[in-house]
C-alpha positions in Angstrom: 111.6 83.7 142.7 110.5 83.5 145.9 108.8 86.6 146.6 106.9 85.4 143.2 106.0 82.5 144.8 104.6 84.0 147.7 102.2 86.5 145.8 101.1 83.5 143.6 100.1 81.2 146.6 98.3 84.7 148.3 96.4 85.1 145.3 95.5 81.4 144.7 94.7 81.2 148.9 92.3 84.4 148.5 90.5 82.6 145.3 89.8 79.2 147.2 88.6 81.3 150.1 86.5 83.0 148.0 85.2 79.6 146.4 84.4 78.2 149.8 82.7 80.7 151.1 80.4 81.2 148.2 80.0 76.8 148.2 79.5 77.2 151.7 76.5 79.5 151.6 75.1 77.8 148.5 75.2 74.4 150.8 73.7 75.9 153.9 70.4 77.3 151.3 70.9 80.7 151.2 71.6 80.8 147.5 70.7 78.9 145.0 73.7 77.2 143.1 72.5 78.3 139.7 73.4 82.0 141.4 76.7 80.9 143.1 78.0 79.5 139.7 76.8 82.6 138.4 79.0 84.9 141.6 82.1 82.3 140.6 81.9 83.0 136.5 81.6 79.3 136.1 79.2 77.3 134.3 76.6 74.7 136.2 78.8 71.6 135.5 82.0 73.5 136.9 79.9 74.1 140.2 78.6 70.5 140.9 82.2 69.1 139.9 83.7 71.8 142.9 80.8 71.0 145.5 82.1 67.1 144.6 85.5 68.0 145.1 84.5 69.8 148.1 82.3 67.2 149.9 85.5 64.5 148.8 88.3 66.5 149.7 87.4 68.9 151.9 88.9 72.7 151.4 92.1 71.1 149.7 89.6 69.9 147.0 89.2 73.2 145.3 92.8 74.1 144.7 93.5 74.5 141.0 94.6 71.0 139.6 96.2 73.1 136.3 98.8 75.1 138.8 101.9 74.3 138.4 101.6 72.3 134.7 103.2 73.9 131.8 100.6 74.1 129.0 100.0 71.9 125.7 100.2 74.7 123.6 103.0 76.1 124.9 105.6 78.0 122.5 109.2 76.8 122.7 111.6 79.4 124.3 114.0 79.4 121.2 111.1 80.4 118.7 110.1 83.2 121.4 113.6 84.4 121.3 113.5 84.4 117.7 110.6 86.1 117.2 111.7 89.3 119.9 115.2 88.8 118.0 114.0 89.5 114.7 111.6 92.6 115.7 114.4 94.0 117.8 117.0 94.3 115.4 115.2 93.8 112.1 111.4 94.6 111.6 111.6 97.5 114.3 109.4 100.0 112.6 106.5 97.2 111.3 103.4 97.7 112.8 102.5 94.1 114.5 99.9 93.0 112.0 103.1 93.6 109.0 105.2 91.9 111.6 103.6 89.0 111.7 102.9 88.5 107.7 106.6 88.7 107.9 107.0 86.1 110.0 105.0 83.5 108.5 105.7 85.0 104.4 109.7 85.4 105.1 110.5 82.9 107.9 107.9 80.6 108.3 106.9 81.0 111.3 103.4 80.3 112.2 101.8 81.9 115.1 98.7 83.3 115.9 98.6 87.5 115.8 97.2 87.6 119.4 100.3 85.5 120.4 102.6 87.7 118.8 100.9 91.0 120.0 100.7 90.0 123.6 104.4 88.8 123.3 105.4 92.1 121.7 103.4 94.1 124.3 104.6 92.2 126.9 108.2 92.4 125.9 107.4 96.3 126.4 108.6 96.3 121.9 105.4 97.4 121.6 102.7 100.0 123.2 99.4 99.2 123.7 96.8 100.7 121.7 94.9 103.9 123.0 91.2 103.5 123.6 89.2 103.7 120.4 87.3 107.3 119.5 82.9 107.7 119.3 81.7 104.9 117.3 81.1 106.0 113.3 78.9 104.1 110.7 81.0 103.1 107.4 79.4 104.8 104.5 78.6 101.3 101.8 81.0 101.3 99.1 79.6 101.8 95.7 78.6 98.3 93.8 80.9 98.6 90.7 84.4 99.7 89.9 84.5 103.4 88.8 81.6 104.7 89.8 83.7 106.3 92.4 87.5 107.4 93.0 89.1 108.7 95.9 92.6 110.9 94.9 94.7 112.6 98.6 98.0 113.0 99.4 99.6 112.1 102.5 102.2 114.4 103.6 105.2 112.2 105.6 109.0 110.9 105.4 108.4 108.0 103.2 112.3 107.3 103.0 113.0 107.0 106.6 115.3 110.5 106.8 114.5 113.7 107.5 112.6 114.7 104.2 109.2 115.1 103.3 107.1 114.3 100.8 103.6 113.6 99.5 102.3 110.5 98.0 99.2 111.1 96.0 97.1 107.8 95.7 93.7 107.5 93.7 91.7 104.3 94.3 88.6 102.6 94.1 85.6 103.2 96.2 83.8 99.9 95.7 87.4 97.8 95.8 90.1 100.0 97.6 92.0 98.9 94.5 95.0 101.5 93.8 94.9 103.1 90.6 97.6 105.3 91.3 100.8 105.9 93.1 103.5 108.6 93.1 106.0 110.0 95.7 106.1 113.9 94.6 107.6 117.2 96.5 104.4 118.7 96.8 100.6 118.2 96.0 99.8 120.5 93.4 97.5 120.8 90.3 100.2 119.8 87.7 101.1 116.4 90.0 97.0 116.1 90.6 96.3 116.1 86.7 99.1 113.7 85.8 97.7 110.8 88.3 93.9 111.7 86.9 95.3 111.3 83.5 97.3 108.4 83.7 93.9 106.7 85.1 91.9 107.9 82.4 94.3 106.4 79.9 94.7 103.2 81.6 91.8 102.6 83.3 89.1 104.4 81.2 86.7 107.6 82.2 85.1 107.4 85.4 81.5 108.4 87.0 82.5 110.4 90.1 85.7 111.9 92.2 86.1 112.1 96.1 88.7 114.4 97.1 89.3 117.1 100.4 88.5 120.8 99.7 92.4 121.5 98.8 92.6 125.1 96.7 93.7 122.9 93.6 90.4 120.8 93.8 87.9 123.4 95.1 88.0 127.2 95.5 86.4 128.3 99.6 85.4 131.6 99.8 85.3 131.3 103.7 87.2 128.4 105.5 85.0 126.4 106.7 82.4 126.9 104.1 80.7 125.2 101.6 83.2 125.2 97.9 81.9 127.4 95.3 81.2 125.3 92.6 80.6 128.0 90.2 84.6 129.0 90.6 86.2 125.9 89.1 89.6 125.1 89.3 91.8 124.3 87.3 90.9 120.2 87.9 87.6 120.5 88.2 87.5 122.5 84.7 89.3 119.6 83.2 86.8 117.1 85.0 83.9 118.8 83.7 84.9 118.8 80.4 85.2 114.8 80.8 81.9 114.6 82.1 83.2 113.3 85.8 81.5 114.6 89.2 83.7 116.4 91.6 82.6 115.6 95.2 84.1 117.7 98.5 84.8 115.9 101.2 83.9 118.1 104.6 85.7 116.1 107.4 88.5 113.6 107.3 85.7 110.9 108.6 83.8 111.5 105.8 87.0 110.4 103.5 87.6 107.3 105.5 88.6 104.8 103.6 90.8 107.1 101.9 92.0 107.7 105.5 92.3 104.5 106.5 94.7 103.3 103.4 96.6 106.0 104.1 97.2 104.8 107.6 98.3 101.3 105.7 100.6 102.9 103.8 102.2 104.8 106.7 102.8 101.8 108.4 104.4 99.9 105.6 105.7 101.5 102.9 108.4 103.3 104.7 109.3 100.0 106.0 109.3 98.3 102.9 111.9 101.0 100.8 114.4 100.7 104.1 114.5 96.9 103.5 114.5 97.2 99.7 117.9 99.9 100.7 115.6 102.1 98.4 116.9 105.9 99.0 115.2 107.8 96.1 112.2 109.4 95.2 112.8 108.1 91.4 113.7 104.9 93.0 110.6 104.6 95.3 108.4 105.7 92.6 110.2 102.6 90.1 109.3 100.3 93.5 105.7 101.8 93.5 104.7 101.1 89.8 106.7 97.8 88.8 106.0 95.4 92.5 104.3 96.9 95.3 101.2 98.4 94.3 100.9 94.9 92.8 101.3 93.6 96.5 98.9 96.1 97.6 95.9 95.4 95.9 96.4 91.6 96.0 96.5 91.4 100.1 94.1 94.4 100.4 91.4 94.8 97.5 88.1 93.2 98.0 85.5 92.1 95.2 82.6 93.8 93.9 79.4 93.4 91.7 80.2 91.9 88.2 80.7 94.6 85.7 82.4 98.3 85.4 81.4 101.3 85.6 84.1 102.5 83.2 84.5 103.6 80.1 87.1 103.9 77.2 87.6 107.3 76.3 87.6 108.1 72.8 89.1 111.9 73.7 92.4 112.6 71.7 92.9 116.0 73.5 93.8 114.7 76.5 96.8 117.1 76.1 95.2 119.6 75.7 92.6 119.1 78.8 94.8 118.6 81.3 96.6 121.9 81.1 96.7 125.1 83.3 94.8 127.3 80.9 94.8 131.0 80.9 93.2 133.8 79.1 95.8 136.9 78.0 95.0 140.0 76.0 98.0 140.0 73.3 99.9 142.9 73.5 100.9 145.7 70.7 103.6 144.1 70.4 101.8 140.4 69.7 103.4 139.6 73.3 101.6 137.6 76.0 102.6 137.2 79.8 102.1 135.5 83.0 104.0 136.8 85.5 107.7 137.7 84.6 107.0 135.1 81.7 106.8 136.4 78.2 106.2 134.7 74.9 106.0 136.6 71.2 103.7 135.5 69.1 105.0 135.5 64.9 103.0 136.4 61.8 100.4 133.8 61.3 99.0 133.4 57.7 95.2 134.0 58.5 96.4 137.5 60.4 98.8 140.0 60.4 98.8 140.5 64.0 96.8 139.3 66.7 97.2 142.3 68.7 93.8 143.4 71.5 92.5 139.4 70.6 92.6 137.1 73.5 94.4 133.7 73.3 94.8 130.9 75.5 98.0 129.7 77.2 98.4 126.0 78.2 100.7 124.8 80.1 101.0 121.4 79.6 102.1 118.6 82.2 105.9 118.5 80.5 106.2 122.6 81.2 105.8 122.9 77.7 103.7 126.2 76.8 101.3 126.3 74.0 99.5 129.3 73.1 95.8 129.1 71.1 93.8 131.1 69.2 90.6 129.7 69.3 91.3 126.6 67.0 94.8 127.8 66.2 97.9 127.0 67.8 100.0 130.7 67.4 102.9 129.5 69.1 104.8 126.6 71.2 107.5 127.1 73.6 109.7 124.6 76.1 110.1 125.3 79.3 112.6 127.9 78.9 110.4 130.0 76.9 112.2 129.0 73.7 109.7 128.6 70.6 110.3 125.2 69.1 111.1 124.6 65.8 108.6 123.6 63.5 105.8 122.2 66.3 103.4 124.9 65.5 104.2 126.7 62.1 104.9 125.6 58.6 106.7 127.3 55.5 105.8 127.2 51.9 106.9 129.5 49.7 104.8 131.9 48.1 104.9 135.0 45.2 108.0 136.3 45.9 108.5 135.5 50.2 108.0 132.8 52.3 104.4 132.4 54.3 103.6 131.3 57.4 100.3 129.4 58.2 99.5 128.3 61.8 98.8 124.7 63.1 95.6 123.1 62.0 95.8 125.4 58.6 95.3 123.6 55.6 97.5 124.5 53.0 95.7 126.5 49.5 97.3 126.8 46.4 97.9 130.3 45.1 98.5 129.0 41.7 96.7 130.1 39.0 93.3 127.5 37.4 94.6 125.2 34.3 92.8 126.4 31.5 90.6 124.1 29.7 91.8 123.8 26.1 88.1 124.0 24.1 87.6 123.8 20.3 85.6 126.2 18.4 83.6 126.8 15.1 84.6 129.8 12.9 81.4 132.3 13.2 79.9 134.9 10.7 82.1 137.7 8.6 80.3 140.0 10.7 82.1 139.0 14.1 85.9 139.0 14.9 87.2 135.8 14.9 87.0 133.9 18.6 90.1 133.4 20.6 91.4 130.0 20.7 90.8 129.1 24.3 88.6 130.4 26.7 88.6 130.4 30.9 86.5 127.2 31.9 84.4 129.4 33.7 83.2 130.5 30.1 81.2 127.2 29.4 78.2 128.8 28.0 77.2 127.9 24.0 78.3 130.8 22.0 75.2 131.3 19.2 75.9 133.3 16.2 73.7 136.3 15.3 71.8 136.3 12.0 72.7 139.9 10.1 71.0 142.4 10.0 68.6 142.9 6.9 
């Protein structure tokens, strides 16, 4: 306490010396006092209240009278303790801005954020920030809702242990509204396509998608180079046939607000499973959909132009779109495979065997396989490559054996035509006698022939 006393009365000392000297040379006319108030920081009522105090008082004058008095605004110990507590052994991963919603949400505590982030900082809870990088202009966000979507995954231990996993988020250029939000093992195409689709469902079709030059949005002949966008993937095959733009993003700075609400969610959702004892990736994912991207987009959405740029999508093959297709030559054996995959193909109605055609194989979103030949569904299989019962062929019997027909095939009667019961006159002695029914093809009039003379 002492030696603190000691520096601050060396440090007030050297400040009044360096008052009087600069008073002092303003009195004796070798500077103006407009540019001694201007060497002290001080404004020109300050300096003609000092050179009052000065002239009154001498040099004790222009000591500072607020030394020594604690200040109106001053925050009680006990709430400073509380707040240090309640970091320390509670909120210890929150980033300071969460901390302090926290603290005036959960506890009702109300302090400014500079207070808390000086007290943090200065409690050493808390490092200071690094200098900021170059300065970057924002790119405008578009006017309406859905004229633009941004879908990335952030790769990161969202449950606070030593697993990772990726949490794929699609939201709103013009509102940062989240559309979408799943914890998954791994960015791929099939987790890619299942957030695109549950959008499209819920939200409606959209204008244009944002997105990084990952292999499952864009194929790169050469890293670094521009995407050939006369390869398309798998995603952006299913995008064009919904009409929707696919944009490549060429830096992380060019996808910064995607960047930036991924730098939200690192700093909060982590925190907000350990407090909700949330351990799961079904149970994070339950969190996700039924409270907290509700809490999200209610504390960080902004508003937009009147109006949407969406719209309902009257598509009923949505199933059938977002699949990974591919084209396979059928073997002699009406087998198709991918891989060490193999699926036989049975006798469809409209073909014996579809042996040297090509088909189509989709694999849908639930591993389900369905193989298609053009309009025709040949053949359906689970994920075990086990055909499934009745989801792509139907039995009727026929003369003599049972016949299959494929999916989509109306059924056509093999019976024979009714025959149309028609009455007739007896004609001349010179004709045989006509039968008593005749096809009703055989609608012509019958005339007799006059004999012969």
């Amino acid at each position: 306490m002492v030696d603190e006393a000691l520096r601050y009365s060396a440090a007030e000392m050297e400040r009044m010396m360096k008052v009087q000297d600069v008073l002092l040379k303003a009195m004796a006319k070798k500077i103006t006092w407009w540019a001694a108030a201007e060497i002290l920081g001080v404004c020109d009522r300050t300096m003609r209240r000092w050179r009052d105090r000065m002239e009154a008082n001498g040099y004790a004058g222009l000591a500072d009278r607020r030394k020594g008095k604690p200040s109106a605004q001053r925050i009680p110990v006990a709430t400073v303790e509380e707040v240090l507590r309640l970091y320390r052994e509670e909120y210890f991963d929150l980033n300071i801005r969460h901390f302090h919603e926290k603290l005036e949400d959960k506890h009702k505590i109300n302090l400014s954020y500079t207070w808390v982030q000086k007290a943090l900082q200065g409690a050493g809870l808390v490092a200071k920030r690094h200098k900021r990088g170059p300065h970057r202009r924002r790119r405008p966000r578009r006017p309406m809702p859905g004229m633009l979507l941004h879908i990335d995954g952030s790769k990161h231990q969202w449950l606070n242990d030593d697993r990772w996993h990726d949490l794929i988020v699609i939201l709103d250029d013009a509102t940062s509204e989240i559309y979408y939000a799943q914890l998954v093992e791994e960015e791929s195409t099939r987790t890619v396509m299942a957030g695109l689709r549950e959008v499209i469902e819920n939200q409606g079709l959209f204008c244009a998608l944002y997105s990084d030059r990952g292999s499952h949005f864009f194929v790169t002949i050469k890293a670094g180079e521009k995407v050939d966008k006369h390869r398309p993937t798998q995603v952006g095959r299913a995008m064009k046939e919904l009409g929707v733009q696919t944009i490549a993003a060429y830096s992380p700075q060019a996808r910064g607000r995607s960047e930036r609400s991924f730098g939200t969610w690192q700093g909060r959702l982590p925190q907000e499973l350990r407090l909700a004892g949330i351990t799961t990736v079904d149970g994070a994912n339950a969190f996700l959909r039924e409270r907290y991207i509700g809490e999200f987009n209610a504390k960080f959405s902004v508003a937009a132009e009147k109006g949407t740029a969406f719209r309902r999508t009257s598509r009923s093959d949505l199933n059938w779109i977002f699949t990974i297709q591919t084209e396979r030559t059928v073997n002699k054996d009406n087998t198709v495979a991918i891989g060490n995959r193999s699926w036989q193909i049975d006798k469809t109605r409209f073909r014996n065997t579809l042996a040297g055609t090509t088909v189509t194989i989709h694999e849908h979103l639930d591993e389900t396989v369905s193989i298609r030949f053009g309009p025709h569904v040949v053949g359906r299989f689970d994920s075990e490559g086990v055909k499934l019962n009745g989801a792509t062929t139907e039995k009727r019997r026929g003369k003599g054996e049972s016949v299959e027909t494929g999916e989509n095939q109306k059924q056509v009667s093999s019976a024979a035509h009714t025959l149309l019961e028609i009455q007739h006159k007896p004609l001349d002695s010179h004709f045989s006698t006509a039968p008593a029914t005749v096809s009703a093809v055989s609608k012509a009039k019958i005339k007799p022939h006059k004999a012969a003379a």
